[in-house]
Structure formats: C-alpha cells, structure tokens
C-alpha positions in Angstrom: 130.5 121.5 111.0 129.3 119.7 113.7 125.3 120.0 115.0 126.7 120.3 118.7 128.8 123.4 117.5 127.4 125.5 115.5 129.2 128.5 114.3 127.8 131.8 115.3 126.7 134.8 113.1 129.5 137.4 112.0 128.6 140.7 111.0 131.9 143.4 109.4 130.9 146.8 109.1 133.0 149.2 106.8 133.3 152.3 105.2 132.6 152.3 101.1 136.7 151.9 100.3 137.2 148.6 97.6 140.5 148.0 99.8 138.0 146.4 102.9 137.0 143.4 100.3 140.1 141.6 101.1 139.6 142.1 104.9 136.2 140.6 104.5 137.7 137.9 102.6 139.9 136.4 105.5 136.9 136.0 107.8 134.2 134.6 104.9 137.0 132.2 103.7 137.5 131.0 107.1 134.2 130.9 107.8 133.4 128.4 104.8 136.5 126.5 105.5 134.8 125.4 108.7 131.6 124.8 107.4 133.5 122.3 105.0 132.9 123.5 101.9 135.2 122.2 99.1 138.1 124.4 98.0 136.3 124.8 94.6 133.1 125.5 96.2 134.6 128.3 98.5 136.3 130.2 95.8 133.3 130.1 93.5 131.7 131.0 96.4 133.6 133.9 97.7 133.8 135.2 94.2 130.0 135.8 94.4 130.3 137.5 97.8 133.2 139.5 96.5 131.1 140.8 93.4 128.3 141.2 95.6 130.0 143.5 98.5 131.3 145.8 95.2 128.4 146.2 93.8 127.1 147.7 96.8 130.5 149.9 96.9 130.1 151.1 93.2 126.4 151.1 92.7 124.9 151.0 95.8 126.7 153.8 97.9 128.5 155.0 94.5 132.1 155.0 96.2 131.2 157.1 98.7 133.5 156.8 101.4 131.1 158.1 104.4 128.6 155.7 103.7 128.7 151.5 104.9 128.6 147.8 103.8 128.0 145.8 106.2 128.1 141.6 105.4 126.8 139.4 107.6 127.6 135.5 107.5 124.9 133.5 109.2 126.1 130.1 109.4 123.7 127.3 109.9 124.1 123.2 109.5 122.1 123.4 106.1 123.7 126.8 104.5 125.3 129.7 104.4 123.7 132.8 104.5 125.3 136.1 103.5 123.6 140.0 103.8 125.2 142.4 102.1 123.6 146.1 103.1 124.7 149.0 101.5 123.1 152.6 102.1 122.0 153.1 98.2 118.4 153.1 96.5 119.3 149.8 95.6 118.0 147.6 92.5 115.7 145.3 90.6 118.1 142.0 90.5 115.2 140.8 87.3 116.3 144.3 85.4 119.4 143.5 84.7 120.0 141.8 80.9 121.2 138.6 80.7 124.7 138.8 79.4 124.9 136.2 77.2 122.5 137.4 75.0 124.0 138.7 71.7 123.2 142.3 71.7 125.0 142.1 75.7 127.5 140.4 74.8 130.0 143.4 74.5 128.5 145.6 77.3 131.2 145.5 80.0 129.0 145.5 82.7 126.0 143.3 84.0 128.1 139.7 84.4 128.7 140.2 88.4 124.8 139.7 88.9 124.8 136.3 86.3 127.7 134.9 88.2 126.3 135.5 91.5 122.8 133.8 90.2 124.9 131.1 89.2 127.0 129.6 91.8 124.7 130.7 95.1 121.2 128.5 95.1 119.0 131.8 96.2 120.2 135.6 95.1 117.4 138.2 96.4 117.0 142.2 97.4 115.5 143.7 99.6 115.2 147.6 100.0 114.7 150.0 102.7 114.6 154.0 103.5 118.0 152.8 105.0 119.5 150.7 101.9 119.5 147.8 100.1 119.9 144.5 101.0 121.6 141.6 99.3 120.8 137.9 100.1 123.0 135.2 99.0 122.0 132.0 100.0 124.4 128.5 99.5 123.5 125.0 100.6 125.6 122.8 101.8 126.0 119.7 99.1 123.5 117.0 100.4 121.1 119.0 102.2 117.7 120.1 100.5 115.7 123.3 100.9 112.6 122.6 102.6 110.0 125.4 103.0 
C-alpha cells in the first residue's frame, strides 16, 4: 500500500445471521490483499476476524437475528485495525481459560479467543450500554508499534 493512497475505512453492518461472515469475508480479504499481506498472513488473519465476528453472533447478541455486528476495517500504512460491535453485555477477554491447560483441554469451547490472541499483535474489549466492542489489531511485517 502506497503512503500517497491510502485505503479508506470500511464499515458492514448486518443482522446476527452466521450466513453474513462470508459476505464480510470478500471485502476483509480484499482489503488485506491490498495492504500486501502475505497469503499465509491473510488467512491466519481472517480466521481471527471470522472467529471474532461469531463470537459476537453466538455470545454477544446470542443468535438473535434483530440485533447487529457491525466490522469496521481501518486501514492505515502501519496496520490493520478491525472493530467488531455486537449489541451483547459483552466479556472479560482475561476470563477466559487458557485452553491448553490440561483440565481445558477437552472443553469444546474457549480456543476462538487463544487463536485470535495469537495471530493479531493487540486483541482488546471495550463495552458500552450499547454493546461490546472487539479490537483486533495487526501490523504490517517491518513496522514497529510506537506509543
């Protein structure tokens, strides 16, 4: 991605329906095509997001179809930024086990959160009297996170 063209923010709104991911999907990947990310990168990438927006489906609006996920993708040279907002209570990211300890290794939940924690460099919440929040945040390779 060029500094002289950047790519503008992209926000999908949808009802709670599982089926929307895969719209979604079209515009992120295209999205981090252009930002050159590597294949690999992209699909580990998108795999986060994907597990990120059902989360907010399942547990965040609890399948409820007249309630919305909207994702952003906020684009910038150094990273991608994605916001996930669902309309749910939403949750304590630090609450969830760890799934590969030995008494969660069976549980057949709680690996969506791990896997998101470990291919995005920042994965934060942030909730609201309208919803909850999700921030996944990916550098691009050779640029360092400055505060």
């Amino acid at each position: 991605m060029a500094e002289s063209s950047p790519l503008l923010p992209v926000t999908l709104t949808c009802n709670t329906d599982l089926k929307f991911i895969d719209l979604i999907q079209v515009v992120g990947g295209e999205l981090l095509k252009h930002m050159s990310f590597s294949k690999e990168d992209g699909e580990r990438i998108w795999l986060a997001i994907q597990e990120g927006i059902a989360n907010a489906m399942r547990h965040g609006n609890k399948l409820d179809k007249s309630k919305t996920v909207s994702v952003s993708f906020i684009p910038s040279f150094e990273q991608i930024e994605i916001q996930i907002v669902d309309q749910g209570g939403g949750v304590d990211l630090e609450s969830i086990p760890n799934p590969n300890l030995l008494e969660n290794l069976l549980k057949p939940s709680g690996r969506g959160v791990y896997f998101m924690k470990q291919v995005m460099d920042s994965v934060n919440t942030i909730a609201s009297e309208f919803g909850n929040t999700l921030i996944l945040i990916k550098r691009r390779k050779g640029h360092k996170h400055t505060k």
